[in-house]
C-alpha positions in Angstrom: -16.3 66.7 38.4 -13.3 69.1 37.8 -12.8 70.5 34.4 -9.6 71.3 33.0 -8.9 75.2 32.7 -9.6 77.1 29.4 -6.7 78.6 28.1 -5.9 81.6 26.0 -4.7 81.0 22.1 -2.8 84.2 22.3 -0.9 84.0 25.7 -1.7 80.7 27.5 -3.5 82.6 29.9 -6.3 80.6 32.1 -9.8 82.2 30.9 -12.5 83.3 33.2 -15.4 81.1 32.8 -19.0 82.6 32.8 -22.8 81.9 33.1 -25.2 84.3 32.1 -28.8 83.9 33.1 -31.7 84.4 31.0 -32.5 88.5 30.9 -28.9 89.1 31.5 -26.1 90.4 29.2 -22.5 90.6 29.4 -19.8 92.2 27.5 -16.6 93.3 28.8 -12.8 94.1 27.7 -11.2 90.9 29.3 -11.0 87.8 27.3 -13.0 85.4 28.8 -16.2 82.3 27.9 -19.4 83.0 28.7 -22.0 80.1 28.9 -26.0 80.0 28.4 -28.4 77.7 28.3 -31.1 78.3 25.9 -35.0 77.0 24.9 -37.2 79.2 23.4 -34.6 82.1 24.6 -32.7 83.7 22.1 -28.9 84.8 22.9 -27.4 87.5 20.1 -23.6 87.4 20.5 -21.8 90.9 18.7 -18.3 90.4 17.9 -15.9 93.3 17.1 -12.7 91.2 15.9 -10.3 93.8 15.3 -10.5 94.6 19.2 -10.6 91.2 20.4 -14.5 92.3 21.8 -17.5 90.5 22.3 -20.9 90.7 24.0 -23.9 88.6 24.4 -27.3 88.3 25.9 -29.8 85.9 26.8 -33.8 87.4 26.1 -36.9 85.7 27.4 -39.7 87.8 25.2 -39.3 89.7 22.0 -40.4 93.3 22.9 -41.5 95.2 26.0 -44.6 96.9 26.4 -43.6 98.4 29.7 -42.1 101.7 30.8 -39.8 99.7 33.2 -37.1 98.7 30.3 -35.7 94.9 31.2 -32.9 92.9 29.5 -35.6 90.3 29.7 -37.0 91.3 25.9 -35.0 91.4 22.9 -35.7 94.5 21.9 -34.5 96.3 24.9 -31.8 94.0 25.5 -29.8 94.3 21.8 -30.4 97.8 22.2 -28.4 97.7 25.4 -25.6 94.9 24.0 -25.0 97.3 21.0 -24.6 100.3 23.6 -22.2 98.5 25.7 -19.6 97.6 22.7 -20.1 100.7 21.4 -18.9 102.3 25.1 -15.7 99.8 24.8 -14.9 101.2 21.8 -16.1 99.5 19.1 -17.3 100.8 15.7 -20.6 100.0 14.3 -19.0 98.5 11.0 -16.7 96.6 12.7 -19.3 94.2 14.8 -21.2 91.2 13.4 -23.7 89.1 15.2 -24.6 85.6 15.5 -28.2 84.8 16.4 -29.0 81.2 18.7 -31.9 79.7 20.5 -35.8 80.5 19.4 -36.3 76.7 20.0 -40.4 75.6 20.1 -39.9 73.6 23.3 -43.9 74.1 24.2 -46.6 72.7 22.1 -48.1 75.1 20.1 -50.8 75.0 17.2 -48.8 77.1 14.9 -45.3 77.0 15.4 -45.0 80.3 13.5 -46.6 81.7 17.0 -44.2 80.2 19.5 -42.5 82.6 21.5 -39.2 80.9 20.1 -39.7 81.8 16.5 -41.3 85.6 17.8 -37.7 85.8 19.6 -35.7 85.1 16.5 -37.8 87.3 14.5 -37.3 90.6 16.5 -33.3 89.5 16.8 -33.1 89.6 13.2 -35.1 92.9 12.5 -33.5 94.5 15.4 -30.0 93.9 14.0 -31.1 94.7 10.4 -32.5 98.8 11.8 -29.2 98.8 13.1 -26.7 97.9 10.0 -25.0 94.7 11.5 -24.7 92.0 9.8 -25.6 88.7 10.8 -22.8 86.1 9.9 -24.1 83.1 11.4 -27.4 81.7 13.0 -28.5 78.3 14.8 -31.7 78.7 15.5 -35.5 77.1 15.7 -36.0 73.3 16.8 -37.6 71.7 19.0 -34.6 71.2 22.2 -32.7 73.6 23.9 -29.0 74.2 23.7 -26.3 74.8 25.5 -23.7 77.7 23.8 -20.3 78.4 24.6 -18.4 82.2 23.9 -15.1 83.0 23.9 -15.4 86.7 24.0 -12.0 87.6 22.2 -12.4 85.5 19.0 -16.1 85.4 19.1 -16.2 81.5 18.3 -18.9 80.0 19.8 -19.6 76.2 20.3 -23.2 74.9 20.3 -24.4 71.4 21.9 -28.1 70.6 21.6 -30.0 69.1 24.6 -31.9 66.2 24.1 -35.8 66.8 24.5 -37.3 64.8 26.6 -39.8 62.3 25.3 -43.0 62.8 26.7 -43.9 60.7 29.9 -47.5 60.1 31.6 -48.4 60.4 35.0 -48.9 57.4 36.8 -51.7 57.0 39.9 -49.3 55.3 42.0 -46.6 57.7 44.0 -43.2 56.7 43.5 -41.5 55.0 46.7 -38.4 56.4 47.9 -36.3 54.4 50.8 -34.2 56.1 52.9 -30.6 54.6 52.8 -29.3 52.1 55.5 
């Protein structure tokens, strides 16, 4: 399926579209949309709008207990966001966040203990020991979601995924035909 081209608000310009995989980040000067999918990931997007700059990041874990630092835990990984807007010239007053993901997508006795929610918890006190504010926040549930940035206005568009209901293993193996 071919989808139509994104297009610039400001100069009609074709974007360039994006995906960023789980313990990744991106954040560059060059308007562009960045997608992720996220479960229990969380993705923190910083926007700087008076430059036209944002950044985001997709985290697996909340905090690293190694001495090999990984974008793969949140703590290491807004760290290393903040860095990279600060590097494009951004001032720390000037960038907000928005938090998404942290969705219990495994069974768990206490949903207070599901990765998910420990996700979302060290997004939020990692952004709060560094001053930024959080303006907006989609987070927690029970399906994934698909999010959608467009770096130079920091808008971002959310669809949730439908969970799956749960199915049961049958005893007999499914038959698959080859074509004639």
């Amino acid at each position: 399926m071919n989808r139509l081209p994104i297009l610039d608000d400001e100069d009609g310009s074709v974007l360039p579209v994006a995906f960023l995989y789980p313990g990744a980040l991106r954040c560059a000067r060059r308007p562009s949309v960045v997608t992720t999918v996220l479960g229990s990931c969380v993705a923190v997007c910083l926007t700087d709008r008076s430059r036209r700059l944002s950044g985001i990041n997709h985290f697996l874990l909340p905090r690293s207990d190694s001495d090999k630092p990984s974008l793969r835990y949140g703590d290491v990984s807004i760290d290393r966001l903040l860095k990279k807007m600060l590097n494009l010239g951004s001032q720390k007053e000037d960038i907000e966040a928005k938090i998404f993901g942290g969705a219990a997508v495994l069974p768990a006795n206490n949903p207070e203990e599901s990765i998910g929610t420990k996700n979302v918890a060290v997004a939020v006190e990692r952004l709060g020991q560094h001053g930024i504010p959080i303006v907006a926040r989609h987070t927690g549930g029970t399906s994934g979601m698909v999010l959608r940035l467009f770096t130079a206005t920091g808008d971002v568009l959310v669809r949730r995924v439908a969970s799956m209901p749960e199915q049961r293993a049958t005893k007999k193996p499914l038959k698959i035909s080859a074509g004639r």
